[in-house]
Structures are given as structure tokens and as C-alpha cells.
C-alpha positions as CSV (number, residue, x, y, z in Angstrom):
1,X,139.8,68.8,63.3
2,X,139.8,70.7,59.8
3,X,138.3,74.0,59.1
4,X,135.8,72.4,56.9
5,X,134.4,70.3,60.0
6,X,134.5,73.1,62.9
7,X,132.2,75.2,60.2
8,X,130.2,72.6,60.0
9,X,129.5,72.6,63.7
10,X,129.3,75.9,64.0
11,X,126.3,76.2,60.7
12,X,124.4,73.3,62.9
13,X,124.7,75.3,66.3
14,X,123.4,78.2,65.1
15,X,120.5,76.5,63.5
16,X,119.5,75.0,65.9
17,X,119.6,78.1,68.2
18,X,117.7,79.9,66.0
19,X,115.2,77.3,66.0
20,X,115.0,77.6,69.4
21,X,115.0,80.8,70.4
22,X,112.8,81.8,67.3
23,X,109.9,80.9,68.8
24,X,110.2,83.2,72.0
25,X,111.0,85.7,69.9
26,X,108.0,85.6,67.5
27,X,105.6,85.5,70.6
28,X,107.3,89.0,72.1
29,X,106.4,90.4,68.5
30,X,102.8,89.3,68.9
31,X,102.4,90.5,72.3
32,X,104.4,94.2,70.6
33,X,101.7,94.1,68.0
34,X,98.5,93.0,70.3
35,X,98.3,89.8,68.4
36,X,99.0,87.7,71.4
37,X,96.7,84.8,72.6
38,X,95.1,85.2,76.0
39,X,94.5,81.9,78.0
40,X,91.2,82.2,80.2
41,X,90.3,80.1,83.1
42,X,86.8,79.7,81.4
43,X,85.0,80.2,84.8
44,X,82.8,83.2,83.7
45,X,83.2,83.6,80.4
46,X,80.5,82.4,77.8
47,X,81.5,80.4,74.6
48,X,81.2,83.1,72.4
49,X,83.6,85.2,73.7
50,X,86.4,82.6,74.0
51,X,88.0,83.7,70.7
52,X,87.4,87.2,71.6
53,X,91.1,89.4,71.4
54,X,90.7,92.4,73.9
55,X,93.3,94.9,72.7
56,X,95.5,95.5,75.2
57,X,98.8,97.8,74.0
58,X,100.8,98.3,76.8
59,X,103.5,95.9,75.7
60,X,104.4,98.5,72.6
61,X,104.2,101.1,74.8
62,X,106.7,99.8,76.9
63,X,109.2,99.3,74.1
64,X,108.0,102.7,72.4
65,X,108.3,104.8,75.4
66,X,111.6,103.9,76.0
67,X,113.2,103.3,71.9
68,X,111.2,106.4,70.9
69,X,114.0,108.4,73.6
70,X,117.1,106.6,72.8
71,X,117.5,108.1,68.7
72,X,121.1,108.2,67.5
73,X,122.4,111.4,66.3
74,X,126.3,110.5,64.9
75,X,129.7,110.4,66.2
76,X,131.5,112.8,68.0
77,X,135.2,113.3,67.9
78,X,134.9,112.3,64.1
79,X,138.0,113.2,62.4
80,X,137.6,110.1,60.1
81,X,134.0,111.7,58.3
82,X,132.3,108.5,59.8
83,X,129.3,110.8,60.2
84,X,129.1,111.4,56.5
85,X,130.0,108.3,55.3
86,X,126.9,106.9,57.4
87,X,124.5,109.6,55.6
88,X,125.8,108.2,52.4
89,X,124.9,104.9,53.3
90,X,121.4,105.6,55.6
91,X,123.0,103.7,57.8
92,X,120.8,106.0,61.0
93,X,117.7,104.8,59.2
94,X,118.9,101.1,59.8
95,X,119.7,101.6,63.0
96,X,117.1,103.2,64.4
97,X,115.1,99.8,63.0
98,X,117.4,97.7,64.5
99,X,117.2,100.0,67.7
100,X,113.7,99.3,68.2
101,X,113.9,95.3,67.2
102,X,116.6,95.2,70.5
103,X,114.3,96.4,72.4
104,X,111.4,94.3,71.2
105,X,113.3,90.6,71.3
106,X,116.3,91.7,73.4
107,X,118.6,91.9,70.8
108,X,118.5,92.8,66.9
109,X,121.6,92.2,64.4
110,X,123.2,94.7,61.7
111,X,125.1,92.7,58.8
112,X,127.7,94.9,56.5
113,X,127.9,94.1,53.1
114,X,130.0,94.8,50.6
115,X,128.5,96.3,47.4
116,X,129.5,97.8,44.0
117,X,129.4,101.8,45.3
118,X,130.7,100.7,48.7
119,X,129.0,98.8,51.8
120,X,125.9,99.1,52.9
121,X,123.9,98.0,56.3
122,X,121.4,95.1,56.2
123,X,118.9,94.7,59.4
124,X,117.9,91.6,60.6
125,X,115.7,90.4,64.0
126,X,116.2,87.5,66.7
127,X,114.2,85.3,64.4
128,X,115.9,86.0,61.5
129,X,119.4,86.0,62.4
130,X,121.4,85.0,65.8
131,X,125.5,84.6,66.6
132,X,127.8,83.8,69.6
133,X,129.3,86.8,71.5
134,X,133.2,87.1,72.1
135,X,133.1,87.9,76.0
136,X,136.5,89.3,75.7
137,X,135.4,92.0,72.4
138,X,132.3,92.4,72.9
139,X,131.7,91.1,69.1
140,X,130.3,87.8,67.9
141,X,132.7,85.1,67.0
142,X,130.6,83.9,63.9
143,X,126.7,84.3,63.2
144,X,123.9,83.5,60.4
145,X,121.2,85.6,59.0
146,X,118.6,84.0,57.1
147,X,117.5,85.6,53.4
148,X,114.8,83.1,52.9
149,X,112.8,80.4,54.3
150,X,110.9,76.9,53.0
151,X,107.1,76.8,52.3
152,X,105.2,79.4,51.2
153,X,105.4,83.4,52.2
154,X,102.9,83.5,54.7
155,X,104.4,80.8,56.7
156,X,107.8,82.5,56.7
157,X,109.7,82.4,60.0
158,X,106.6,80.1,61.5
159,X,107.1,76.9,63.5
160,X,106.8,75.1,60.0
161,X,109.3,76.6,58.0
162,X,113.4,76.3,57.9
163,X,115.8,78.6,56.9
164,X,116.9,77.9,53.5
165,X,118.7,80.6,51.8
166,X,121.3,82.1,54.5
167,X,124.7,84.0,55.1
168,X,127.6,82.7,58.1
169,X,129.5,85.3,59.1
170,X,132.9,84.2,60.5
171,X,136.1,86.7,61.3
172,X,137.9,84.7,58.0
173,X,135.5,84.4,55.6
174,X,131.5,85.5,54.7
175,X,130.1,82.5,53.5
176,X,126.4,82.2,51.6
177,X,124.2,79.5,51.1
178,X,121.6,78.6,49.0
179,X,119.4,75.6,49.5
180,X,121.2,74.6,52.3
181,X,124.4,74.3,49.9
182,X,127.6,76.3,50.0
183,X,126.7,78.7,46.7
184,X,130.0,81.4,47.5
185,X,132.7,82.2,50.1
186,X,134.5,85.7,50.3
187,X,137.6,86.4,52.3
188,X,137.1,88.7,55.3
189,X,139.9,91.0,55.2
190,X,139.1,92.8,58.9
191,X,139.4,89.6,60.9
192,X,136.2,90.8,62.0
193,X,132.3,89.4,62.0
194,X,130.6,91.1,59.6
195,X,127.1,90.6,61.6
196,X,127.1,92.7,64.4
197,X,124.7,92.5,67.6
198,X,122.9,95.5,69.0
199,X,121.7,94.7,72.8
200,X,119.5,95.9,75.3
201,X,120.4,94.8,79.0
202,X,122.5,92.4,77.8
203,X,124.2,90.4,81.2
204,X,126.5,87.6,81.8
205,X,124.1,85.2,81.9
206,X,121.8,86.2,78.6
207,X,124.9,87.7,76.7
208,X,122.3,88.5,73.5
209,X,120.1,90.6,75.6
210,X,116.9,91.1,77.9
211,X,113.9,92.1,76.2
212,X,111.8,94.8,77.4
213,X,108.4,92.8,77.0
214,X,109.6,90.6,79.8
215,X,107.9,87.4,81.5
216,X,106.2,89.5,84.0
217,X,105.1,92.1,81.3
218,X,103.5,89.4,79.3
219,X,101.9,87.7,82.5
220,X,100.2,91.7,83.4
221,X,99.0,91.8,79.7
222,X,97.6,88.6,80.1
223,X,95.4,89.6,83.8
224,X,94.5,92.8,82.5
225,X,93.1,90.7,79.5
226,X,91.3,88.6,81.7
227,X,89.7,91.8,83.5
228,X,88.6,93.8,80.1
229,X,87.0,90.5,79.0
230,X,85.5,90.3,82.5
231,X,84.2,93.9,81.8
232,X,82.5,93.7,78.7
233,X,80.4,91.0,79.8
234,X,79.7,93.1,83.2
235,X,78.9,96.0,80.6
236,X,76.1,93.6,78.7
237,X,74.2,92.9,82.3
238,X,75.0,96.5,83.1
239,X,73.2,97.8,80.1
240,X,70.3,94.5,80.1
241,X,69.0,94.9,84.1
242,X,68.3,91.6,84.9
243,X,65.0,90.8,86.0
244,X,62.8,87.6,87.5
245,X,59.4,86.4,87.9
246,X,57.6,84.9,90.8
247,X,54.7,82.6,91.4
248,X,54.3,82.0,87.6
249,X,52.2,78.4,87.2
250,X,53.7,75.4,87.5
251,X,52.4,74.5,84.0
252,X,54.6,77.7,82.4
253,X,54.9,76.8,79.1
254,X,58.7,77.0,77.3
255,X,57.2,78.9,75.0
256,X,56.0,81.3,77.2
257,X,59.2,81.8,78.7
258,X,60.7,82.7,76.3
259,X,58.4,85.6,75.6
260,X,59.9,86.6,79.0
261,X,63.4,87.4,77.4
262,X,62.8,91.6,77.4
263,X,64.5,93.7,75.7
264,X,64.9,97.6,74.8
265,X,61.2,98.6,73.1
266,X,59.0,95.1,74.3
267,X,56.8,95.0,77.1
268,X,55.7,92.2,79.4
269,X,52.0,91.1,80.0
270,X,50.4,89.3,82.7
271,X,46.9,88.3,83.8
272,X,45.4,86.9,87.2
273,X,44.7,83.7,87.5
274,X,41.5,82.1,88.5
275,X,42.0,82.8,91.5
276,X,43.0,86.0,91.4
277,X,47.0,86.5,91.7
278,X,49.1,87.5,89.9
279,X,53.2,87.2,89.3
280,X,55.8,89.2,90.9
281,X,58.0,91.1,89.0
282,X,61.6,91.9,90.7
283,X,65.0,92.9,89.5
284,X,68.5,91.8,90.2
285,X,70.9,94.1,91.9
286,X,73.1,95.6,89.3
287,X,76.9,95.2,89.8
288,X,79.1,98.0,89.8
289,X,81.8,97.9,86.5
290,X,84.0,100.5,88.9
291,X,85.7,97.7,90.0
292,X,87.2,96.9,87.0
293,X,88.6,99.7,86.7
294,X,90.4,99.8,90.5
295,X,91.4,96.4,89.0
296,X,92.8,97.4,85.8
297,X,94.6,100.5,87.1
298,X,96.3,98.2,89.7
299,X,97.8,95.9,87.6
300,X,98.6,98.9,85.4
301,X,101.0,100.0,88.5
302,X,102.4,97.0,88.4
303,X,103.1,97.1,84.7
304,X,104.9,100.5,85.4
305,X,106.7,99.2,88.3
306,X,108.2,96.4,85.9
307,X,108.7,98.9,82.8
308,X,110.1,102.2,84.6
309,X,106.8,103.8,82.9
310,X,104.5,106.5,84.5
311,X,100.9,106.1,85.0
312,X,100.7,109.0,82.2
313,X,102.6,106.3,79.7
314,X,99.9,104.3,80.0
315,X,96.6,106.7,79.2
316,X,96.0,107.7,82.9
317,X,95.7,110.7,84.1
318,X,97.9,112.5,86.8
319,X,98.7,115.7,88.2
320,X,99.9,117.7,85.1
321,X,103.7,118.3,85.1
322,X,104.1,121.8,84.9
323,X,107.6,122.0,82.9
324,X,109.8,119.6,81.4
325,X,111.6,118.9,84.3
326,X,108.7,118.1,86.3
327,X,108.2,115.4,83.7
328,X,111.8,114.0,83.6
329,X,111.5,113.7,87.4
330,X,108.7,111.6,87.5
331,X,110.7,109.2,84.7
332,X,113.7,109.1,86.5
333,X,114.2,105.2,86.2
334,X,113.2,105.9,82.4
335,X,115.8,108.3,82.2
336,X,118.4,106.1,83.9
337,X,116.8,102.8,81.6
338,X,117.9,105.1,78.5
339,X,120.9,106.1,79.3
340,X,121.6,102.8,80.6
341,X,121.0,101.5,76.4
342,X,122.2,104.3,75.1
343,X,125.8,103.1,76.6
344,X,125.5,99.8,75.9
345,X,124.2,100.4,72.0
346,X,126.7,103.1,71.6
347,X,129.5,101.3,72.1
348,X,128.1,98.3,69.7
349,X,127.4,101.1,66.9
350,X,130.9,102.2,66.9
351,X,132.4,99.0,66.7
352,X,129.9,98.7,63.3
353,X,131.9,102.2,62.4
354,X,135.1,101.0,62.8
355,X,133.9,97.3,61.1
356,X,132.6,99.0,57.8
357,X,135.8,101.6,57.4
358,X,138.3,98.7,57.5
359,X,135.8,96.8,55.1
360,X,136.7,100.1,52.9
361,X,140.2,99.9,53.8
362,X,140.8,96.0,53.2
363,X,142.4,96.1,56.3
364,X,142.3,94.5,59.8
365,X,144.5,97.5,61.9
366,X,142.1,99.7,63.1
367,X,143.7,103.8,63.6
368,X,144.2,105.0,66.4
369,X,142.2,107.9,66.3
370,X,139.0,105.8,65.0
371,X,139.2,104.4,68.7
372,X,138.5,107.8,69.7
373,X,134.7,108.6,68.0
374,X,131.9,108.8,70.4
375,X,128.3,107.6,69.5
376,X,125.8,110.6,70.5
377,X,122.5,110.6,70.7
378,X,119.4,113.2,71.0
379,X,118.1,114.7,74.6
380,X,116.4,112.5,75.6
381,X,113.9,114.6,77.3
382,X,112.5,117.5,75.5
383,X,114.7,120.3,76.7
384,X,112.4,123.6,78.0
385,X,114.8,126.5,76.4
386,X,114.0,128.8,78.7
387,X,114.7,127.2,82.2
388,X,118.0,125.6,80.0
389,X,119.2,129.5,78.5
390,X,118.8,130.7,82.7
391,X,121.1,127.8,83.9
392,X,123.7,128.0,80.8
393,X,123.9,132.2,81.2
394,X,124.5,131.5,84.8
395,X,127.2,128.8,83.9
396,X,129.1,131.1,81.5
397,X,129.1,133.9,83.8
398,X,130.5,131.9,86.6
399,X,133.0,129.9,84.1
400,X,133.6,131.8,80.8
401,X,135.7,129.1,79.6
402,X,132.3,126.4,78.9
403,X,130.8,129.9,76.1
404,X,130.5,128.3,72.9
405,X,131.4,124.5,74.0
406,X,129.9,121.8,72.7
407,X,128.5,120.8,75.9
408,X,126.3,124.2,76.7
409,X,124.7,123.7,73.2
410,X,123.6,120.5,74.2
411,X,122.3,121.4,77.4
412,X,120.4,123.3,75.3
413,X,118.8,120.5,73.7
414,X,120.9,120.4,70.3
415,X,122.6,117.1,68.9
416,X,126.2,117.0,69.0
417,X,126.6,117.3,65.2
418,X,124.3,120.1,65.5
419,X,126.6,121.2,68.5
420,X,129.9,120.6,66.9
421,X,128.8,122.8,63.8
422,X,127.8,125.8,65.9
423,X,131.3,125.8,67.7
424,X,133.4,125.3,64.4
425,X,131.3,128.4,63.4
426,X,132.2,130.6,66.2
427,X,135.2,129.7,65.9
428,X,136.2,130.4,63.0
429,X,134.2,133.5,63.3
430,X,136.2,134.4,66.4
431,X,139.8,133.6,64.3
432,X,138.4,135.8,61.6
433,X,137.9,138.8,64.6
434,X,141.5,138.6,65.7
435,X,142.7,138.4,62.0
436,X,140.7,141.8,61.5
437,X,141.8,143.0,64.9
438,X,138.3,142.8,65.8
439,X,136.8,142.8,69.1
């Protein structure tokens, strides 16, 4: 088989796995945004309300909550100035999208491209872009992105559009097409994919990731849709008692009962009969709309259950944490979630490091000490100072060694960059002591 026939097959896999997989993907974005459909069992509720949307946004939360904590702050160990080379190129900015995409659809994709003043990073989503990941590397073995689609603007990305403008990323050769059509090829001097994959909960079994708005999520959203619609028509017979009429003539006229439909500022009239009588009025037993609530509030502990939220994530109240570490133990499985992607993402970010400095190098041997940078990331917790400046005094005093390490200023809350700063200026403010023969 030729080269030009195992691209082929490769282009018409990953077509038709974005095709696929695109639409999943677009429905976790609707459910991110509240712009999800709700199905009803159309029991209870009247017509008019069928098309109502109530806005339930407990699915953003539950990708905010968690991508809002996990914020890249650099490299550590950076003796190769990745860290400014990534300011230069805003490449933290493109990540931080692509951060919260992962966590949207599971997965989210960072191409590197070449440009006149360097490279630069291009974002893409699951329904823009998708690839096949190298169990052994961790990397994909060739991808597509998509740069435009067919039909108008508005139905971009939709069920009725293809891609028709797209990039194949292979480890020989970045290939573009336009119309479908081979326009240009470049040689990929790296022998690496220039379209990496950023992952949340990625496993052997879904290799491109788990997304947090999960089949169970989405089922919750949809019963706690069900029970807000539920409660605003409870709320219109709560607010407009229901009432009846007894021993009316059998002769009641349609026009006459319709003058019974009362409202807010009309009274009803009644006169005896010949013989006398008159009709009883009576009134319907309101319903109580606390129910609703208990319901709602149930299914929003499930919700947490499924999302390693609090009841606090969601708008309910609690006992009020008292200090920041009251607050970081009652989101321990959040804290263990984060740290859980900020592992897996890290790794994946410094393999787009070392990807865009051989890009600069026109090389494929990656140096040794580029293996050794560390992706770091921000607390993330919100550090209380003064409970962290006890517990780091304490430390020094009982090991002197950790004063002015990188690690106490991060226990007090500061980013490693921020961290690694401070020491280099102690230090050399220490070396400048001894020179003087300063104490």
C-alpha cells in the first residue's frame, strides 16, 4: 500500500469520526450553555408551555466550578525560557480556552503553526477537530481540524454541513486542504503531530476523554426541568385559588359560565331562584409548591454526588465555612478531581512545549533537559495567609533548610513563577551578603 492510499484512509476515518462524534459533542455545549431541549411526558403540562425552556445552569457550573480551579501558571525547572517564549506567543490565553473546551466535550485540541515571527497556538473543539492517540506516547498519530464548513454561517458545524476547508496533521507532513482538494503539504521536521489533544479523564476505553457534563448529568438536568416546569404551573393555581359552584340550573347558559372565570378585581353575582335557593360557592384545596422544592434540592444532591460539587456550588445554602480550609474540606473530591486534570493536562501541555521548541529548532531530538520542565498551576484553593504564614514559620523553625524554597512560597498561595522569582532574589541577595561579609 503507498503513502498516497494509507492518507487517504486515514482523511476518510477521521471524517467520518468527526461526523460522528460531532453531534454528542454539540449537544454537551447546549446543555453548557442552557440551550438544551427538554423532553416532557406531556401528562400535566398544558400546550402552551411545551416549548417553554426552564433555565436550568447546573451543567456550566459543573464544568466552571471545576476549570475555573485548574488555571495554568508556566513551567517549572525551565532552563530553556519556555515560560517566556509562551508569553510571547499567548500561548496561557489559548490554553486556558482549550482548558475549559476539555472539560466541556471531554477533550479539546491545540494545533502549532508555523508563522512568519515564529509559531503560534491555534484552538480548536471536539466538533471542530478530532485525531487518534498513540497509546505508547501519549500523542496522536495523525489528526484534522476543520477551518471552514459548507452552507451558510449559521449552519456551521450543524448536522447539515461538512467540513470543507481543513488541515491533517501527520508526524511527516502537515497537509491543507481546500474544497476537499489537496491545496499544500509541508514537511514536518519533529516527527511529531502538530495537533495536540488536551484530556479530561481520559481512560483506556475512551482514550480522547470523559466529559464532565456526563449522561447522568444531562439525565438530572432534564428531571429537574421537568420539576421547575411542574412548578410554575403549580405557582399559576397557587396565585389563582381555584374555586366551584354548586346547584347552578341545569339550563346554565355557556355564556354564563364563562362570566364565572374570576379573576384579580371582578366579582361574582348570584340571585335566588324562584324558589328560593341559591348556589354554593366553595374552593379547592390549594397545593403546597414546598414540594418542589424538597424535589429539586434532591435531585440537586444527586447532581453533586455525580459532579464532586457542594450544595453551596449550586446556590444552596449551608452552614457557612468559617476559613478556607473549612471550605476545601467540604470539596475534597473537587480537590482530588483537580488535581486528578491538573496531572493529566500537564503532562499534555508540556509535550506542546517541547513540540513548538523543536518546531523552532527544525529538529526531531528533543534535549535532555527540556524532559525535565514541569507544568505548574495556581492553588487551587484560595490560600487563607494567615493560618498558611503559622504553619510555614513552624516548618522553618523545625527545618531551616525549606526558608526561602520554592515550595513554602507556594504554600503560601503564590505561583511557581512567582515562587521561583522570589528565591532567585534571595538568593542572590544572600550571595551579595557573603560577598560584603554581611550577615
Amino acid at each position: 500500500m503507498n503513502l498516497d492510499t494509507e492518507h487517504k484512509k486515514q482523511v476518510d476515518f477521521l471524517l467520518d469520526r468527526l461526523r460522528k462524534k460531532s453531534v454528542n459533542v454539540r449537544i454537551k455545549y447546549q446543555y453548557y450553555n442552557a440551550e438544551n431541549s427538554y423532553v416532557d411526558f406531556g401528562i400535566s403540562v398544558p400546550v402552551k408551555m411545551m416549548n417553554s425552556k426552564p433555565g436550568i445552569g447546573w451543567a456550566s457550573r459543573a464544568v466552571n466550578t471545576l476549570s475555573d480551579r485548574v488555571v495554568f501558571d508556566g513551567f517549572a525547572n525551565d532552563t530553556f525560557r519556555i515560560n517566556e517564549l509562551f508569553d510571547e506567543i499567548n500561548a496561557k490565553r489559548v490554553l486556558n480556552k482549550a482548558k475549559k473546551d476539555a472539560h466541556i466535550a471531554g477533550v479539546s485540541f491545540v494545533a502549532i503553526s508555523e508563522t512568519p515571527n515564529g509559531v503560534a497556538l491555534i484552538p480548536f473543539t471536539a466538533s471542530e477537530a478530532t485525531g487518534v492517540i498513540d497509546d505508547n506516547t501519549g500523542l496522536l498519530s495523525y489528526g484534522l481540524a476543520v477551518l471552514s464548513w459548507t452552507g451558510d454561517d449559521a449552519l456551521a458545524q450543524s448536522s447539515v454541513s461538512e467540513p470543507k476547508d481543513y488541515v491533517v496533521f501527520t508526524p511527516e507532513a502537515t497537509t491543507i486542504y481546500k474544497n476537499k482538494k489537496i491545496d499544500s503539504i509541508t514537511k514536518n521536521p519533529t516527527g511529531r503531530t502538530m495537533l495536540h489533544a488536551l484530556t479530561h479523564g481520559a481512560t483506556a476505553s475512551q482514550p480522547l476523554g470523559r466529559s464532565r457534563i456526563t449522561k447522568t448529568v444531562r439525565r438530572i438536568v432534564q428531571e429537574v426541568a421537568r420539576v421547575k416546569r411542574r412548578y410554575e404551573i403549580a405557582g399559576e393555581f397557587y396565585s389563582t385559588p381555584q374555586r366551584y359552584v354548586l346547584g347552578t340550573e341545569q339550563d346554565f347558559t355557556q355564556e354564563q359560565k364563562n362570566k364565572l372565570d374570576s379573576t384579580i378585581g371582578k366579582a361574582w353575582v348570584f340571585s335566588k331562584d324562584d324558589d328560593g335557593d341559591k348556589p354554593e360557592i366553595g374552593q379547592l384545596a390549594q397545593m403546597s409548591i414546598n414540594q418542589f422544592e424538597d424535589n429539586k434540592k434532591g435531585l440537586a444532591r444527586d447532581f453533586c454526588a455525580e459532579t464532586a460539587l457542594t450544595l453551596r456550588n449550586l446556590g444552596y445554602e449551608t452552614a457557612n465555612p468559617t476559613s478556607a480550609e473549612s471550605l476545601s474540606a467540604m470539596s475534597d473530591d473537587l480537590l482530588l478531581e483537580a488535581r486528578a486534570s491538573q496531572d493529566e493536562m500537564g503532562e499534555q501541555i508540556k509535550q506542546i512545549a517541547i513540540s513548538i521548541r523543536l518546531t523552532l529548532n527544525k529538529s526531531d531530538k528533543v534535549p535532555e533537559d527540556l524532559e525535565n520542565i514541569k507544568a505548574a498551576w495556581r492553588p487551587i484553593f484560595q490560600v487563607d495567609v494567615g493560618a498558611a504564614g503559622d504553619a510555614v514559620y513552624k516548618l522553618i523553625q523545625a527545618m531551616p533548610e525549606l526558608a526561602g524554597s520554592v515550595q513554602i512560597y507556594q504554600m503560601l498561595g503564590m505561583g511557581v513563577r512567582e515562587a521561583e522569582s522570589l528565591k532567585a532574589i534571595r538568593d542572590k541577595a544572600s550571595t551579595n551578603n557573603f560577598m560584603t561579609g554581611e550577615v
